[in-house]
Steps between C-alpha positions, in 0.01 A plus 500: 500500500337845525448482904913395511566781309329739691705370785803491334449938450369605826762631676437367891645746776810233561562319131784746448364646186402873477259664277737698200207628366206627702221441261321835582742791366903591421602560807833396514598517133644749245513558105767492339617578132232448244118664648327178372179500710412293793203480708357245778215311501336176652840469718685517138795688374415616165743676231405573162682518152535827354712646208756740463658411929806315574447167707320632852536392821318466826766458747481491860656727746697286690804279402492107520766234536454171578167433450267240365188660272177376393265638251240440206469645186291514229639702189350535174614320204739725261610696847853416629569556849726416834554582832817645623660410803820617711502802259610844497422839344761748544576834399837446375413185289355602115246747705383285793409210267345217642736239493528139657400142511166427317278239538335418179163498372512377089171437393662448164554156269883537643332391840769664731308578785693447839833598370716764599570806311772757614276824427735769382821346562593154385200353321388150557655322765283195444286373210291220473661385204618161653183453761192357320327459795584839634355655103226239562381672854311818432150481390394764242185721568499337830615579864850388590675443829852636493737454835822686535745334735834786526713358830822586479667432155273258408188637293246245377161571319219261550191561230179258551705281724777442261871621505583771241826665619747400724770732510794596697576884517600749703494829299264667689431378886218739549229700373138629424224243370303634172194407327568543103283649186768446197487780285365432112635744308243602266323207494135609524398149480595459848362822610297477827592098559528413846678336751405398860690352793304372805558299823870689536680396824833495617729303769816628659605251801560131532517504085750217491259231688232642236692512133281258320648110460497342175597439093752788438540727148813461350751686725653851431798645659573920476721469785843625394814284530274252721366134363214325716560145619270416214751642236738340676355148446403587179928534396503902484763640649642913505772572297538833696446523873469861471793598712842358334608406156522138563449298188595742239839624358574715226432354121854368384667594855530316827380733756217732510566849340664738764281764337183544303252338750381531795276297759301767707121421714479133347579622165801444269517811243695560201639845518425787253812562246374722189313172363859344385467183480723251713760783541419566857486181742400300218226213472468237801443183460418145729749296633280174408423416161109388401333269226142522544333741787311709620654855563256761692633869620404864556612768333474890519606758227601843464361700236719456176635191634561182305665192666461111417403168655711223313530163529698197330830698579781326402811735533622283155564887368638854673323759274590871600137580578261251710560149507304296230168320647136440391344839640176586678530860428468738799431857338295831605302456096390831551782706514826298394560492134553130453157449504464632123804275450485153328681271246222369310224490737356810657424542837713193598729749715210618753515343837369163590571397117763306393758699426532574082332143487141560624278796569297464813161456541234578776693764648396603872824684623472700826669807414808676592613480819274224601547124568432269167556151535667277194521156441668269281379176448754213302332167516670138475395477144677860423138666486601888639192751633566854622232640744493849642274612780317103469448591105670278246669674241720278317496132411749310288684170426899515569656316229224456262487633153296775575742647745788430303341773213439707787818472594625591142293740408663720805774639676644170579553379155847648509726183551679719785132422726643096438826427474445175632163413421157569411421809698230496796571077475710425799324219674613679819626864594499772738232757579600878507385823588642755247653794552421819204614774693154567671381508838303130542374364829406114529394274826336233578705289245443105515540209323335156488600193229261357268527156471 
């Protein structure tokens, strides 16, 4: 095993693979951010913990594409760690930040080495939370093989021959490669901990007759307004194809709203109008109604804004503000005063919860201006989850008596939220994107039944 190893490394003059790393010196790399320290030695990369720096970075000089990339890596236990890829650090973006896909090292007991992390722009992309196998791969206090395969859209992360990530994106085509030391704060525990990478090597030709055949991670797909053949066969399907209103129609009207919106570079946008709510091109909503599903979409705020996800629609009422709907509440927490707001319990008005019923938990958002992803969840047997950036943050049971003292104990008690029925109880209804007078831009909106 050791001699086809050795094999397996050494880069011969026509294998296609190039040395990344010389093994000698830096040549060919630059420090960015944080001024952890690194140092060669025995043909290793070295960087070292230290407290009181941002995360650092050795990064090389030159940009890379499609690529494949090998390396191993052996990182302390308590240490967390990555390596970016197709990134960027640019003046104009929070101080040339490095920021970018990130290959994962987690020694940790959450095991989610191999996944991809968005550093300094969306957050996790993809988790291990669903992949035993993939949390199963690294080996603690150990050396472990990673392989990067980034062709095109498709980016997949093999760690100790196993497949961690397999992800669809196209954010970011092209960029530096970068060797991380995550920073610890004030953690002197983890002063002077190390972590070393060996054996780096890199492929740029011919990558398609060499991406690596076998058992594939659970697949991701960032690609806006764009489902795989996989999703396909899997019953997803868009509910926005990012260039017309097809689909939708105004809530209580027949046709779209001739003002309000707008669909603009594969986004459709709710239009700023002094936060009044419904007054301006009012709320949209599907043409199709839905019993059980699985609703995923994008969404990106301005700061102060508050808008709505809701779902279970059923146009039974015309209120003068926003038509009535179980609500995954879209809202910039920091700044917008309905945050503070609840009926009886607090926080259940901050985004991701839902909405005066349920304050949200495990909140990862992305920040203003940037991409968060929601999803609503509403099983066959009227179980509901809301997720935000692949973090669940609500669970609850439509119908049952829990909900229906949720349900009381809010906004929604008033018998105008149920003329006709229990409200949130529809066994079908429309979902809607909500209108509150603030500028709101969502894409990549699909839709797949639960049966």
């Amino acid at each position: 095993m050791l001699l086809s190893l050795s094999l397996l490394y050494a880069c011969s003059p026509n294998d296609g693979w190039e040395k990344l790393f010389n093994g000698k010196d830096l040549t060919g790399f630059r420090q960015l951010n944080g001024q952890a320290p690194y140092r060669v030695e025995d043909g290793m990369l070295i960087g070292k913990s230290v407290s009181g720096q941002p995360n650092s970075f050795m990064a090389t000089e030159k940009d890379y594409g499609d690529f494949i990339l090998e390396f191993d890596i052996l990182c302390e236990e308590g240490l967390n760690s990555g390596v970016q890829f197709r990134s960027l650090s640019l003046p104009e973006y929070n101080n040339g930040r490095v920021h970018g896909y990130q290959c994962e090292i987690d020694p940790s007991d959450r095991a989610w080495s191999g996944g991809i992390y968005d550093e300094a722009r969306r957050g996790w992309l993809v988790t291990l939370a669903d992949n035993e196998a993939g949390r199963n791969a690294y080996k603690k206090n150990d050396w472990n093989h990673y392989r990067i395969e980034a062709v095109g859209d498709t980016i997949r992360i093999w760690l100790n021959g196993v497949n961690t990530a397999n992800l669809f994106d196209n954010e970011t085509p092209s960029g530096f490669i970068a060797f991380q030391v995550h920073g610890i704060g004030s953690n002197t525990e983890l002063e002077g901990k190390e972590i070393r990478w060996k054996n780096i090597r890199i492929m740029t030709e011919n990558l398609s007759a060499n991406m690596t055949q076998g058992a594939l991670a659970p697949e991701v797909n960032k690609v806006p307004n764009f489902l795989t053949e996989n999703e396909k066969a899997n019953g997803w399907r868009l509910l926005f194809d990012g260039k017309t209103t097809n689909g939708w129609r105004g809530a209580h009207k027949t046709t779209f709203p001739e003002a309000g919106w707008k669909v603009e570079n594969g986004q459709i946008i709710v239009q700023e109008a002094d936060g009044r709510e419904a007054q301006n091109g009012g709320d949209i909503v599907t043409v199709d109604e839905f019993a059980a599903f699985e609703l995923s979409l994008e969404f990106k705020i301005t700061e102060g804004a508050n808008s709505g996800i809701k779902y279970f629609v059923t146009e039974k009422e015309k209120p003068s503000g926003s038509a009535f709907g179980l609500e995954y509440q879209i809202l910039d927490d920091k700044n917008h005063p309905d945050a503070n707001l609840f009926t009886t319990v607090p926080g259940s008005r901050k985004c991701a919860g839902l909405y005066d019923m349920i304050a949200p938990q495990n909140i990862r958002f992305n920040g203003i201006g940037n991409w968060n992803q929601a999803v609503v969840k509403v099983f066959p047997n009227n179980h509901v989850e809301h997720w935000l950036n692949g973090f669940k943050t609500v669970e609850y049971e439509r119908g049952s008596d829990a909900f229906r003292a949720l349900v009381k104990g809010s906004k929604y008690s008033a018998p105008a939220y149920a003329p006709l029925g229990r409200f949130g109880e529809a066994p079908t209804g429309r979902l809607l994107l909500q209108d509150h007078g603030d500028e709101v831009a969502y894409r990549n909106i699909k839709v797949r039944e639960l049966k």
